[in-house]
N, C-alpha and C positions, 0 to 999 in steps of 0.2 A: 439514489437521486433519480428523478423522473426526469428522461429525457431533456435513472442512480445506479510425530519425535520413534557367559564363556569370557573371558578377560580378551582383551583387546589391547597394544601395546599401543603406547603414545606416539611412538612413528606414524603408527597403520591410523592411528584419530587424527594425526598431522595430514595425512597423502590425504585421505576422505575430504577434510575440508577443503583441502586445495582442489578437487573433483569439483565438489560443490557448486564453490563462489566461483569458480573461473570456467566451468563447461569443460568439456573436452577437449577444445581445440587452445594447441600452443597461445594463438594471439592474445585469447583473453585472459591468461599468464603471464602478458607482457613479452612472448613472441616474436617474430613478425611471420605474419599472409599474407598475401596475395590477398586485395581487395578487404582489407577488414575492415574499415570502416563499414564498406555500403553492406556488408556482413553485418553488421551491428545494429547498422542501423535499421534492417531486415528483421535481426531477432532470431531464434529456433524457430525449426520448421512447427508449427502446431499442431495439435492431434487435428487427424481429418474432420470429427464431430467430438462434441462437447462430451461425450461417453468417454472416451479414452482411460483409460488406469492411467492413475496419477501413481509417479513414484512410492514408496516407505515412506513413512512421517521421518524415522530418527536420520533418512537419507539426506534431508531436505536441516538438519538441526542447525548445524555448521558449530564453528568452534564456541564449547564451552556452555552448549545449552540443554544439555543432561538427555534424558528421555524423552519420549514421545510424550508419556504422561506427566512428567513432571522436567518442564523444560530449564528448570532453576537446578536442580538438582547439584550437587556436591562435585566439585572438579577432581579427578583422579591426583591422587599426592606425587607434588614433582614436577606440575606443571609449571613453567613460566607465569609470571602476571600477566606479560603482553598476549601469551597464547590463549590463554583463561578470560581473559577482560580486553579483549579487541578493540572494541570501542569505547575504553575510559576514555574521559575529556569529552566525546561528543556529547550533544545537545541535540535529541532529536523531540517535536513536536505532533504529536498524532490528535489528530479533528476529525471523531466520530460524529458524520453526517446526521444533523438534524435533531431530533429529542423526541422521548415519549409521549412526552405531554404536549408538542405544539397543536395539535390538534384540536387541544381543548380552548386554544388562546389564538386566537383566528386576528382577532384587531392587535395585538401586538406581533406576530410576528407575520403580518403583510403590510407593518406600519412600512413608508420605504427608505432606503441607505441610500449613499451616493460609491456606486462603485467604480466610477471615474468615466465609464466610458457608457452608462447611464444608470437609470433610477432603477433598483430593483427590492425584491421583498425582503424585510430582516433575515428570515428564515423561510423554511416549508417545513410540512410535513412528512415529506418523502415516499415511497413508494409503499408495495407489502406484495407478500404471493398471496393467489386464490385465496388459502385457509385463513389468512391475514396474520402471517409472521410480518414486524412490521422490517423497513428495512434502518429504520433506530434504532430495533433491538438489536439489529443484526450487525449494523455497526459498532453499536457498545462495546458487545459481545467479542469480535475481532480486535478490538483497538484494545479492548484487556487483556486479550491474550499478545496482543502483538509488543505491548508494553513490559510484558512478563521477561519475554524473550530477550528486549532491547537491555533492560537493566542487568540480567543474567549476565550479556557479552558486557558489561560496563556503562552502558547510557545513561546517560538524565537525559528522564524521560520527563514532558509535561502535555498533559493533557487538555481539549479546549474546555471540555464539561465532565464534572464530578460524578454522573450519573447519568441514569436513562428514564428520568422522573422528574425531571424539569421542562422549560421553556427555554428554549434557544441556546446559546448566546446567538446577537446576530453575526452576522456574516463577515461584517465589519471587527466585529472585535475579534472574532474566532481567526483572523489574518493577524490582526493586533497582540495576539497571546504571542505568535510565531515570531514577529519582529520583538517586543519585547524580549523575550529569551534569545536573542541572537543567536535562533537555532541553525543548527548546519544543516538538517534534511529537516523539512517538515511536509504531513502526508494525510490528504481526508480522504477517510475512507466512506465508499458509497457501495451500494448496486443502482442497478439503473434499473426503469420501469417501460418495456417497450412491450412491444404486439407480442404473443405465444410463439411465433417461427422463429422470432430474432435469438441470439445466442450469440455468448462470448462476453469477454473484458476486453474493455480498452484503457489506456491511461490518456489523461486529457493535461495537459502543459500550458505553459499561459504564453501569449504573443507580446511585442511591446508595444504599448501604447502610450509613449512619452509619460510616464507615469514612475512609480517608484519600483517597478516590478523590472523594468528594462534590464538593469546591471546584471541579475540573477535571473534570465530568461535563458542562456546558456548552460548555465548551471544545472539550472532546474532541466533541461532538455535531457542533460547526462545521466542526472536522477532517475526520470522516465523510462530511459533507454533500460537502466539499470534494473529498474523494478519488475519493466515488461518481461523481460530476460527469465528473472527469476519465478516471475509467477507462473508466464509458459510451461515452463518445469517443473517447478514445485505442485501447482494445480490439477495438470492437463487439461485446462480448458482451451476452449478454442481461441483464438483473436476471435473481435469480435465482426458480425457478418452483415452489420447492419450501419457502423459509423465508423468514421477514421478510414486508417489505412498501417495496416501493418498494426492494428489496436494501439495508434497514436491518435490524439486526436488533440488539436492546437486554439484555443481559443480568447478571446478577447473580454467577455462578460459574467464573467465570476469574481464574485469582490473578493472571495478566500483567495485567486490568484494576482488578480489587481494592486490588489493593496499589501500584495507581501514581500519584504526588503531582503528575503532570505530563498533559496530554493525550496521549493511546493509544486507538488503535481497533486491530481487526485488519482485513484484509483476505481474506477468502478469496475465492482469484482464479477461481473456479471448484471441478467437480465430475472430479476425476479419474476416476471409474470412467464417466464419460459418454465415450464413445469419441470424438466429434467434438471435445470440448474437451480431452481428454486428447492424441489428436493433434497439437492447437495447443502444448499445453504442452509438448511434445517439439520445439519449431523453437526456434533460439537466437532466428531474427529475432521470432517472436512474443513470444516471452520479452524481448527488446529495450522492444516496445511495451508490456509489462506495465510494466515499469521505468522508463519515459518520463512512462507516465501517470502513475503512483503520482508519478513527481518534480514531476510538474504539480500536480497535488490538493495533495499537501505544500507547493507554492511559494503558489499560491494562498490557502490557508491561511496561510502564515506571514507573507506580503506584506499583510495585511488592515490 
């Protein structure tokens, strides 16, 4: 968006995941600390710069998502279903930002929607780095791996578009796919397109504005909190140094969060036109870890 994974005992894959999804600290276990809320709501501390090593991909798997490369992978014989398939029953919905082709479709998709709180474009085109990776591709890209993962732990999964070689949907329906399916987490993924110094992710949460989005404004906040968590860690990117706070950021004019009956946040995964994060977004295996975390934050979330 433009301003856009030797035998191992099933105990020892049990303590790991519980590492995982809950951090270090007791509270996020269900504990109690001193101060954890305004802890959470703080987040991990961030790598100093967007440089930082990111954890192991298979650190970041969590239960039942096989390898690094192959996160579907076959469950070790013995295990539980519930330990296997964590999130059977949910219904999560991922909205990879934008399409390949809007760019070729300028009058349909700057025809304008009503997103309640006012008029804006069906769609856009979205961002891209220098070489022009675009930032379509690069949401496809993650929203299929991120989908991978989701159904491995047990999700039904639906997606807003079948591919990255169409036009739109607008913005309006892409909300509408998430209410329809009465999904529990739903999540568009973006990068964001700012100045070269800028750097970092933030997650952007929707405000109430007497509208259908109100009921699940708290929700969705949790989701947030949830996701920011996991991506910190999962990533090592920075929060981001240029919007929000604490890489939250609250807003009122996006019709994907306006018009949605269900918790949504988006996630922009970063600043494509920053050349050091723009690089990272060009590695499948980073792109991997972007998709690991996003499945943790969501599992974390929906497991509460």
């Amino acid at each position: 968006m433009t301003t856009s994974l030797g035998a191992m005992s099933v105990t020892g894959k049990a303590l790991a995941t519980t590492l995982v999804l809950c951090g270090l600290g007791a509270a996020a276990c269900g504990g109690t600390a001193t101060g954890a809320d305004l802890a959470r709501e703080r987040g991990p501390v961030p790598p100093a710069a967007d440089t930082a090593a990111a954890p192991a991909a298979d650190a970041l798997s969590g239960p039942a998502t096989g390898t690094a490369s192959d996160p579907t992978a076959s469950p070790a014989a013995g295990r539980s279903v519930q330990s296997d398939r964590p999130l059977s029953g949910k219904i999560v919905v991922i909205d990879p930002g934008h399409n390949g082709q809007n760019y070729r479709h300028p009058a349909e998709i700057n025809k304008k929607v009503n997103v309640l709180t006012q008029w804006k474009a069906c769609d856009t085109t979205g961002t891209a780095t220098a070489n022009g990776y675009s930032e379509a591709a690069f949401t496809w890209d993650v929203s299929q791996r991120l989908a991978k993962i989701l159904k491995s732990r047990g999700a039904t999964v639906k997606l807003t578009r079948a591919d990255n070689s169409g036009v739109g949907p607008c913005i309006t329906e892409r909300a509408a796919i998430g209410n329809d399916a009465k999904a529990d987490a739903a999540i568009s993924v973006h990068a964001d397109g700012s100045s070269t110094a800028n750097h970092g992710f933030h997650v952007i949460m929707p405000e109430k504005i007497g509208g259908p989005v109100d009921p699940v404004v708290g929700a969705s906040k949790k989701l947030g909190l949830d996701v920011r968590n996991a991506f910190a860690r999962g990533t090592g990117l920075s929060y981001s140094t240029y919007i929000g706070k604490n890489a939250l950021d609250y807003r009122d004019d996006l019709g994907g969060l306006n018009l949605s009956t269900v918790p949504k946040i988006f996630i922009e995964s970063g600043n494509m036109k920053n050349p050091t994060e723009a690089a990272k977004f060009q590695q499948a295996a980073f792109r991997q870890k972007i998709a690991l975390s996003l499945a943790n934050g969501l599992q974390q979330y929906l497991k509460r």
